[in-house]
C-alpha distance (Angstrom), angle and dihedral (degrees) to the residues before:
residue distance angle dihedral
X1 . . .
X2 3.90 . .
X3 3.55 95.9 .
X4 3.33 132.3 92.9
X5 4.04 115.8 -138.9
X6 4.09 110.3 -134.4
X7 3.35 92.1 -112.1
X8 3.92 95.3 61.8
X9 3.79 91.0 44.5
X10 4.15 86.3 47.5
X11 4.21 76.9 59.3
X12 3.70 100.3 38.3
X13 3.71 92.0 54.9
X14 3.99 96.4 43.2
X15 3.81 86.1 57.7
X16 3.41 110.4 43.3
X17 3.71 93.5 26.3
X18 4.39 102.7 131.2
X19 3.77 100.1 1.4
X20 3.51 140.9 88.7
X21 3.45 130.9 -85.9
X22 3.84 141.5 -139.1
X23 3.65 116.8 -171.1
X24 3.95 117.2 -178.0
X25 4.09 130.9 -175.0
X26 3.66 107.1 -128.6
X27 3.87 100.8 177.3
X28 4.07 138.8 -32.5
X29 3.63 121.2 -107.5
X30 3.73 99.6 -107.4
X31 4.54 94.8 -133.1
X32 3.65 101.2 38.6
X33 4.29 103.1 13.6
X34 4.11 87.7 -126.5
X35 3.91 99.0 162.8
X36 3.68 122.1 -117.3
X37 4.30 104.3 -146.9
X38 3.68 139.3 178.8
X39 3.61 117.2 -134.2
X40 3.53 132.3 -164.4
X41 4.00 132.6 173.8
X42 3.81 127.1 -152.4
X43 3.68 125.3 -145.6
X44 4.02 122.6 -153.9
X45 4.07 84.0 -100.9
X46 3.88 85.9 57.5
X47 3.29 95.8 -119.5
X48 3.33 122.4 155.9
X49 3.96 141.0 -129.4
X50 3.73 138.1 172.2
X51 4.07 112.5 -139.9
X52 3.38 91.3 -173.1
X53 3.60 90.6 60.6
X54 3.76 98.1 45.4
X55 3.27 85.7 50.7
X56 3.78 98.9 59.5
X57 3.63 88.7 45.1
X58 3.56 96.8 57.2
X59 4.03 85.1 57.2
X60 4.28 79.1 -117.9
X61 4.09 94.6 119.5
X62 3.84 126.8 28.1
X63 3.64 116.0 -129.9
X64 4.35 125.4 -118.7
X65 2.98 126.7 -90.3
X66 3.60 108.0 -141.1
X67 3.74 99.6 -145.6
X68 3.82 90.7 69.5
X69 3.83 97.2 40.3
X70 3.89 125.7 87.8
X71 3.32 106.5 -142.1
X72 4.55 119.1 -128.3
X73 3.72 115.8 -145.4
X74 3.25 122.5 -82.9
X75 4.16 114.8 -68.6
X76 3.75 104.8 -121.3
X77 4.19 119.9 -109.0
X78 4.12 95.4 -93.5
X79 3.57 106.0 -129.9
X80 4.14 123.4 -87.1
X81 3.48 118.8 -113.7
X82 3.64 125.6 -155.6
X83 3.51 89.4 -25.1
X84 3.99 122.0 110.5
X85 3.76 115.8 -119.5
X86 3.63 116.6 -138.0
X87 3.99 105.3 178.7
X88 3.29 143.8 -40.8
X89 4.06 130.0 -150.8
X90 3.45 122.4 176.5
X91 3.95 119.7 -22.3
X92 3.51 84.3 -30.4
X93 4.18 125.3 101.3
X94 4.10 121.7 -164.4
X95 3.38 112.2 -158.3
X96 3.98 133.7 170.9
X97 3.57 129.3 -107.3
């Protein structure tokens, strides 16, 4: 469906409610091109949620199924701020505390 039950906007709005938000296209449904996104909110501390995934957890979204999705490239590694890079391999980015 394309519309959100009140309960799921009730969440939505709890969570991302005075931070900033990151919204990224993972893939297209392949019948009807709905996109399938990641989102993740900030807080002033920095710290880091993912919506989508409280969300799913709350049994308020259903999650893809990747046989109907066409897939986007790859979103780029956003750049690290004040933070100290220690390696990366892969997709995957190591970073110090």
């Amino acid at each position: 469906t394309t519309k959100w039950s009140d309960e799921a906007l009730k969440l939505f709005q709890t969570l991302t409610q005075g931070r900033m938000l990151e919204c990224y296209v993972v893939g297209y449904h392949i019948e009807d091109s709905r996109p399938f996104v990641e989102i993740f909110a900030t807080d002033e501390n920095n710290r880091v949620d993912r919506i989508d995934s409280a969300l799913l957890d709350a049994n308020l979204a259903k999650a893809w199924d990747p046989s109907k999705v066409r897939p986007v490239l790859p979103r780029p590694v956003p750049p690290l701020s004040n933070t100290r890079l220690l390696g990366r391999t892969g997709n995957e980015v190591f970073v110090a505390e």
